[in-house]
C-alpha positions in Angstrom: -7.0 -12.2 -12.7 -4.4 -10.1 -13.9 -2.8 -9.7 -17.1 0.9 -10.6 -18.5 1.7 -7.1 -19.0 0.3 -5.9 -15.6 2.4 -8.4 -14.1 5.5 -7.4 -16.4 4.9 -4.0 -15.4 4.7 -4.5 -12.0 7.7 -6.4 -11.9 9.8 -3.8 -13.6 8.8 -1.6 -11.0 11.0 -3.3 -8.4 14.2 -3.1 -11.1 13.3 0.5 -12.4 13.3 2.0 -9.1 15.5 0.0 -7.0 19.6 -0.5 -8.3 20.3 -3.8 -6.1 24.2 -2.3 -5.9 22.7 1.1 -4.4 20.0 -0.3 -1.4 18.9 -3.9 -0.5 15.0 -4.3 -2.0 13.2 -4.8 1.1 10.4 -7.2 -1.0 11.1 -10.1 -3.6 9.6 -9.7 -6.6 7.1 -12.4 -5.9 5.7 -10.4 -2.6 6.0 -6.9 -4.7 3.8 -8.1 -6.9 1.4 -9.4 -4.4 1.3 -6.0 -2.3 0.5 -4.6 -6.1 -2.2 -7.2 -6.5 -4.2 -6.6 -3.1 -3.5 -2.9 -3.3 -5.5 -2.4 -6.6 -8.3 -4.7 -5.9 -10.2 -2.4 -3.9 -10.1 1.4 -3.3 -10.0 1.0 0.6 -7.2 -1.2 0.6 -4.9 1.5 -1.4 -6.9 4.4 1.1 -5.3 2.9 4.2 -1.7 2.3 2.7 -2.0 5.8 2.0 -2.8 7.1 5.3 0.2 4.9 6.6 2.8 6.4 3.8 3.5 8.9 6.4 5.2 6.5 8.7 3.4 7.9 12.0 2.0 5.9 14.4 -1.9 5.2 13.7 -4.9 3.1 15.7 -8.0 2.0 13.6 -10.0 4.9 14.9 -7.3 7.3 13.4 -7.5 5.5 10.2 -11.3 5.4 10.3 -11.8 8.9 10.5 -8.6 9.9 7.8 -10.9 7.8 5.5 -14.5 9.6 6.6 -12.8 12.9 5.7 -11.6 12.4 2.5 -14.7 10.5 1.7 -17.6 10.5 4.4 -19.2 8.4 1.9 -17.1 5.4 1.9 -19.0 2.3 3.3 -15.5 0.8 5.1 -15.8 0.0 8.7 -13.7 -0.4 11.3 -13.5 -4.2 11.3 -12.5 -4.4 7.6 -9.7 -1.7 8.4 -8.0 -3.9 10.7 -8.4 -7.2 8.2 -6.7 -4.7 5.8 -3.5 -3.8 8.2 -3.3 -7.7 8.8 -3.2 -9.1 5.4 -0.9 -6.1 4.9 1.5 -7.0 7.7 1.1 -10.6 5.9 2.6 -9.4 2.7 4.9 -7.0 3.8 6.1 -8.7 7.1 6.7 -7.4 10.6 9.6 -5.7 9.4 7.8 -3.3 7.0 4.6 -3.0 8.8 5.3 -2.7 12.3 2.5 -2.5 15.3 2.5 -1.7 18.7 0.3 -2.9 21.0 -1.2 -0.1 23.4 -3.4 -0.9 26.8 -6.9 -0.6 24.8 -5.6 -0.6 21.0 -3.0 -1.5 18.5 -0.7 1.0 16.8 0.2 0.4 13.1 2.9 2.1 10.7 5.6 1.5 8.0 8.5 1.5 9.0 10.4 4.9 8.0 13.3 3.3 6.9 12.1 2.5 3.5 9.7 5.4 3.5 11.0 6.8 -0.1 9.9 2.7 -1.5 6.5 2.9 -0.3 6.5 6.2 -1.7 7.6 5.0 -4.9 4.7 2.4 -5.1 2.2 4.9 -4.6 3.6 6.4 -7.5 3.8 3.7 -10.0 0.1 2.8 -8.7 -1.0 6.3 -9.3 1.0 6.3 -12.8 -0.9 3.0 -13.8 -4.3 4.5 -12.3 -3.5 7.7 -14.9 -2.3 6.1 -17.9 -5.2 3.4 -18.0 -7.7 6.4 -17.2 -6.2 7.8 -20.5 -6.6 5.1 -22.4 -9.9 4.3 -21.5 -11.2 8.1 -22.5 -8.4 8.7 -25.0 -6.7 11.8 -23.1 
């Protein structure tokens, strides 16, 4: 379960780095929230939205070995890669998370349009990450 003031933060995220009058927020608040939740529930989950952050075109074999190179001891397999792209394309829709489908595989990506937000959640998760680290070890 999460806390209040995890969810507070996370939903001052959306108003701290989105001005409604400058861009449309392609996510609620509710589904923000929920992308934050699943994201920081296990490592893998956040390792594959960061091999998509670059908006290129990826198959579950690309994604498998992106994840074997940073960490060839990570125990994710393929299967449990593509459950994570589809509860992903759940939360974020079709329009966010868009797939392909090839003659043998399917294609994943977000969509570049709203690159610099997903690049903004990757930094808020990583600022969160840092500032609990320091507070646990009083850096």
């Amino acid at each position: 379960m999460i806390s209040s003031c995890k969810l507070m933060g996370l939903f001052m995220f959306s108003k701290r780095y989105y001005d409604k009058s400058k861009s449309p927020q392609p996510l609620d608040d509710k589904k923000l929230n929920e992308l934050y939740r699943y994201l920081n529930v296990v490592p893998s989950h956040l390792a594959v939205f960061k091999i998509l952050i670059d908006c290129e075109w990826h198959d579950v074999e690309d994604i498998y070995r992106k994840i074997k190179e940073i960490n060839n001891e990570s125990k994710i397999t393929r299967t449990a890669i593509a459950i994570i792209l589809s509860e992903l394309q759940k939360i974020l829709t079709i329009d966010l998370l868009e797939h392909k489908t090839g003659v043998l595989t399917y294609l994943w990506r977000l969509n570049p349009l709203f690159r610099e937000f997903f690049n903004n959640i990757l930094k808020e998760l990583d600022h969160q990450f840092t500032s609990s680290l320091k507070r646990k070890y009083y850096l």
